[in-house]
Residue, then its C-alpha position, 0 to 999 in steps of 0.5 A: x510506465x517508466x515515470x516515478x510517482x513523484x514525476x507524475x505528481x508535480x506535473x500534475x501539479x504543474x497544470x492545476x491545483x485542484x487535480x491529483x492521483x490517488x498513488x502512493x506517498x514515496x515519490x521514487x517508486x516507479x508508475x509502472x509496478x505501482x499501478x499494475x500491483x493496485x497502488x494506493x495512498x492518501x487518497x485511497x479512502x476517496x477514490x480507490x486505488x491508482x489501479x481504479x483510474x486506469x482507462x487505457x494501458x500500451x503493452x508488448x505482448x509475447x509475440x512483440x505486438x503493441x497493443x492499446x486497450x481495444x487490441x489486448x481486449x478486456x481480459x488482458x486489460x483487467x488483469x494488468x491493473x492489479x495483477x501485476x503487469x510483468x505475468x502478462x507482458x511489458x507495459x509501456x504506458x498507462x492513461x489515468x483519469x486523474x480525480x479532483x481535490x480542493x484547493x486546500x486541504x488539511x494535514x496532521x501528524x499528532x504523535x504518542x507513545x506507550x507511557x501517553x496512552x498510545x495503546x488505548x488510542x490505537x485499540x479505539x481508531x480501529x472502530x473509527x478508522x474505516x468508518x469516517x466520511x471519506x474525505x478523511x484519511x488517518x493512518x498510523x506509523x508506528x516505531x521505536x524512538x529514546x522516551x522522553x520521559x524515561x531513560x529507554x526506549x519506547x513505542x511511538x504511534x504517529x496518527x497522520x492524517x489528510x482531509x480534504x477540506x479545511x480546519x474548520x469542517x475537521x476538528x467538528x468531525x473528530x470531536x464527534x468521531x474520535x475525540x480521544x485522540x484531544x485533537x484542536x486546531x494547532x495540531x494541524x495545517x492548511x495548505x494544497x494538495x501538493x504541498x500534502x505530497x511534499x508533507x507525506x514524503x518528508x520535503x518542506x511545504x513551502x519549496x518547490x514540488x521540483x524536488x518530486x522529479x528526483x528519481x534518487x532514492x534517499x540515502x537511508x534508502x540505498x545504504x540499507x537492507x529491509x524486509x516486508x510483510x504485509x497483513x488484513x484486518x477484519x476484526x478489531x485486535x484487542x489490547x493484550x494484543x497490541x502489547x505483544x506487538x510493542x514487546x517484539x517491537x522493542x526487540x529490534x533496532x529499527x522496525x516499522x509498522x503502518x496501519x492504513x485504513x480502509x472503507x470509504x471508497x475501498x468498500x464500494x468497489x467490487x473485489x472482482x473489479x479489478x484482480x485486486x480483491x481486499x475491499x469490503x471487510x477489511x478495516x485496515x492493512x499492515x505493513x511490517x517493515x524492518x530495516x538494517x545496515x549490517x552487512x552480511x549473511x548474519x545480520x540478514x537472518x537476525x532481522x529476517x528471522x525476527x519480522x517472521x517472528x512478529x508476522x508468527x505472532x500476529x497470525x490470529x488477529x489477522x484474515x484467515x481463509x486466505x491470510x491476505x496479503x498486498x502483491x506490491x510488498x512482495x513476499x517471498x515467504x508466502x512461496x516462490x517457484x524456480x525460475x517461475x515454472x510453478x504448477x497451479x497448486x504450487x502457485x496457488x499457495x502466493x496466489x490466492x493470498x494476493x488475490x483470492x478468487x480473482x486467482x483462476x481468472x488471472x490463470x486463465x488470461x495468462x494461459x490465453x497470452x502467454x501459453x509458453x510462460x515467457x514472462x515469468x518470475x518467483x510468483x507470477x502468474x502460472x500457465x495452464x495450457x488446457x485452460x487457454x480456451x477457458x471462458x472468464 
């Protein structure tokens, strides 16, 4: 549990080049919230999640005990694969299935912005996206970059992409699906699977998939401050929408936005599998992303005060009844308790935003394990002492 995703990346890369891991793209974030909040990225459209290939876990409960899989039982081993591990003791270790992949596959990253027809091309992927063979992934990062056209700044939607086969068997599958995005065979490239991790995460294709094992965050990583929020999509936004978007977008200095796609393998799987609940119905997640270098309090409450704003003004066009948010992008605004002494209700507020009506079960398991609530942080899970009897 105390690997990186990139340390598990090249060592399966060391061993094979027709086995990965659908984990996510950024290759030091560690393995053991990764997977214990759900994970996902590239390969979520295939096979699921990260949290989906967990088959066995070693934990240290609250009396000190290690326990496997067959000791802790099946409660407490489902609410630790996606209902964030550090509710209901310390994970040592995971044992993942790893899946398949063929020994090339197929990326591309095809970038346009406003003045190119950004805008109509977005509002079109949102009726393709979700439903493309699973094999097929497009997501889109969307940021503010100088207009090459025009001395100001821009939108620029990046539509980046990894199939899972060959040029050959892509390009007929988007002339079908989503010919507007004009896409042809020089836009993309062959290469490995790992090579794709290489890709996603910014390194050269062609060097070694060594640099993986660095646990080193890149610099802009250390000398900047963020703020996240995340969102679900289960209605398409319209246009008059997005253009709002763009508008704040261009309010701030360095602002991100990802739209990854779900369906595929995602809508298979049941909500209640596992304590993550955002399968079928949902069309894509967003992640907002807003960073800065400033220092101090000022600059914090700017740019804190504006990804609100944004989070403000995209509220009717995201999930409602809960408005669903991921547990891996923490969010302190959904609520927070002190010390992690929140009641049921107070709990409930970030809970069933994260994961809807898996809530009452994760409830249950740690009132089980934890009747005295030792592990504990802003939003995990409560202890209801009355419940620890409770059947699931």
């Amino acid at each position: 549990a105390g690997a990186t995703i990139g340390q598990l990346y090249h060592n399966i890369a060391v061993k094979s080049r027709t086995y990965g891991f659908p984990a996510g793209i950024c290759p030091t974030v560690g393995v053991g919230g990764h997977l214990s909040g759900g994970g996902y990225g590239t390969l979520l459209r295939k096979y699921g999640l990260a949290a989906d290939h967990i088959v066995d876990a070693r934990l240290v409960n609250v009396d000190g005990k290690i326990l496997d899989r067959k000791s802790m039982g099946e409660d407490l081993f489902w609410a630790i694969r996606g209902g964030g591990g550090a509710s209901f003791g310390v994970v040592l270790s995971y044992k993942i299935n790893l899946v398949h992949v063929p020994p090339v596959v197929t990326v591309f990253t095809f970038n346009k912005n406003l003045e190119e027809g950004a805008t109509a091309l977005v509002e079109r992927w949102q009726y393709v996206a979700d439903k493309l063979p699973q094999d097929l992934v497009i997501r889109i990062v969307i940021s503010v970059v100088n207009s090459t056209q025009r001395e100001e700044r821009t939108v620029q939607t990046s539509f980046q992409a990894l199939f899972l086969g060959r040029v050959d068997k892509l390009i007929p599958i988007m002339e079908q699906r989503f010919p507007e995005l004009g896409l042809r065979h020089n836009n993309c490239t062959e290469m490995s699977w790992i090579q794709s991790v290489l890709y996603f995460a910014g390194f050269p294709i062609n060097g070694s998939s060594d640099v993986l094992v660095d646990r080193t965050p890149a610099n802009y990583l250390v000398t900047v401050s963020f703020k996240g929020k995340s969102d679900y999509v289960t209605e398409p936004i319209p246009q008059t929408g997005f253009e709002g978007i763009w508008k704040m977008l261009l309010e701030e200095n360095r602002p991100v936005v990802f739209f990854t796609p779900y369906g595929g393998r995602m809508s298979e799987i049941s909500e209640s599998a596992i304590p993550f609940p955002h399968r079928v119905g949902n069309i894509y997640e967003i992640l907002y992303l807003v960073n800065w270098e400033e220092k101090g309090f000022k600059a914090s409450k700017e740019h804190i005060g504006w990804i609100r704003r944004l989070y403000r003004y995209v509220t009717p066009y995201v999930s409602k009844f809960p408005r669903s948010a991921y547990l891996n992008y923490r969010d302190l605004d959904l609520g927070q308790s002190k010390n992690g002494t929140a009641s049921y209700s107070e709990a409930k507020e970030w809970g069933i935003k994260y994961f809807k009506n898996n809530f009452d079960r994760l409830v249950k398991v740690k009132s089980k394990v934890d009747p005295d609530n030792f592990f504990r942080n802003e939003q995990s899970i409560p202890t209801i002492p009355s419940w620890a009897g409770k059947k699931n």
